[in-house]
C-alpha positions in Angstrom: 48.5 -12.5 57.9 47.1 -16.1 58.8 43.9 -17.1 57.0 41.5 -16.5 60.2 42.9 -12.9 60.3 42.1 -12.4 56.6 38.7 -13.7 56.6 38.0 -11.4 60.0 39.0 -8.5 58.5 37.5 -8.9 54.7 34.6 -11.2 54.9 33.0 -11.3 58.8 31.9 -7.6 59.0 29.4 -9.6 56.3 29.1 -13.1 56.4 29.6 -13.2 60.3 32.2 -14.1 62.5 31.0 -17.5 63.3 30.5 -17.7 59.5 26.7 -17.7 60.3 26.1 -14.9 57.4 22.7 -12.4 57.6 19.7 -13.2 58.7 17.0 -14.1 56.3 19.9 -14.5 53.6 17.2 -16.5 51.4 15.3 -13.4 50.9 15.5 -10.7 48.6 15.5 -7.3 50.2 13.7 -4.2 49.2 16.4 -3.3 47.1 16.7 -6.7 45.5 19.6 -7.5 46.9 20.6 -10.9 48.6 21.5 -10.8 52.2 25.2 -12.7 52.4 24.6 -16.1 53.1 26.3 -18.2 55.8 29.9 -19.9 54.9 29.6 -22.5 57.6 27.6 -26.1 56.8 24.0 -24.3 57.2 25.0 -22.4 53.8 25.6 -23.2 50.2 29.4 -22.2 50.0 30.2 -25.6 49.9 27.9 -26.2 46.9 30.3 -24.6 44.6 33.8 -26.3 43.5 36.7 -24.4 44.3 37.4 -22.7 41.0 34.1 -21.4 41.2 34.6 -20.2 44.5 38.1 -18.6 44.1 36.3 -16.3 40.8 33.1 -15.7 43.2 36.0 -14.4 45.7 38.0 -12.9 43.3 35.7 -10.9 40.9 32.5 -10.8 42.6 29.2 -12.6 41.6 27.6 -10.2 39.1 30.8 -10.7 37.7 29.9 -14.4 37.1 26.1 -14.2 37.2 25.0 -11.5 35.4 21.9 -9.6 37.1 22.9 -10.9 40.1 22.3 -8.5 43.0 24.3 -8.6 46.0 26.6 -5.7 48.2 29.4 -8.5 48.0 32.3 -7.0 45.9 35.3 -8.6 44.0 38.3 -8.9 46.0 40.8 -9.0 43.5 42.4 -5.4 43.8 42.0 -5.8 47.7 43.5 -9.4 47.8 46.2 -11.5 46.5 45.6 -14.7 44.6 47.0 -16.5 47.8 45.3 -14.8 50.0 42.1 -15.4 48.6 43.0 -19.2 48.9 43.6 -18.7 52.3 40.3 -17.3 53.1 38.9 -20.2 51.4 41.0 -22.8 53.1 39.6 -21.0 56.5 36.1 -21.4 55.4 36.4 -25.2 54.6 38.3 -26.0 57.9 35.5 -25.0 60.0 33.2 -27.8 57.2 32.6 -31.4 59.0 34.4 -34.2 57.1 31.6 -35.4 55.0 30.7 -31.7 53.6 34.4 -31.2 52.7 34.4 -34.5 50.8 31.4 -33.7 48.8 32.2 -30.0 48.2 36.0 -31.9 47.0 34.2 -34.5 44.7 32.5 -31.2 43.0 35.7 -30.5 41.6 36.3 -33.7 40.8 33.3 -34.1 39.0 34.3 -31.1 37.1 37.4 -32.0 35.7 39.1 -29.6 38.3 41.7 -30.2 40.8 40.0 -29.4 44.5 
C-alpha cells in the first residue's frame, strides 16, 4: 500500500484528508482532550524531528508526554515500522521547501539523522 493510501486509511478519518486536522485543534475540549491538529504547514508536525515523530506515530503521545490527553492512539500493533515511515514521508511531501529544511535541520540539530 503506497504512503497516500496508508495515511487515508489510518490518519485522515482524524487529521483530515487535506491534512487540515479539527477545527479549533488549539483548544482543549470538555473532556480535556486535544482536538488532532493539522499535518500540513498551518500545524506544528513539522516542529518535531523525525525520531520524535516516528515514536509520536508509533506509541502514541501519552506514551511520550505523560498526562497528555488526546483520542490519537499508538500505531505500532496496527502499523509496521516502514509503514509508519511512509506515512510520515506522505505528510512531509505535501511541506513547502523551506518548512522541510527546517523540520530536517531539527534533526540535525539533535544529533539525529532526518
Amino acid at each position: 500500500m503506497g504512503s497516500r493510501s496508508l495515511y487515508a486509511q489510518h490518519c485522515a478519518s482524524c487529521h483530515g484528508a487535506a491534512l487540515e486536522g479539527q477545527p479549533n485543534w488549539r483548544q482543549r475540549r470538555p473532556d480535556g482532550r486535544l482536538p488532532a491538529p493539522p499535518h500540513d504547514a498551518s500545524g506544528h508536525t513539522w516542529h518535531h524531528p523525525d525520531a520524535q515523530l516516528f515514536e509520536l506515530t508509533k506509541r502514541g503521545p501519552a506514551a511520550l508526554v505523560p498526562g497528555y490527553a488526546s483520542d490519537m492512539p499508538g500505531f505500532g500493533e496496527v502499523l509496521g515500522d516502514g509503514e509508519i515511515r511512509a506515512v510520515l514521508r506522505f505528510i512531509k511531501s505535501t511541506w513547502p521547501a523551506e518548512i522541510r529544511a527546517r523540520q530536517e535541520a531539527l534533526g540535525a540539530a539533535r544529533g539525529r539523522p532526518p
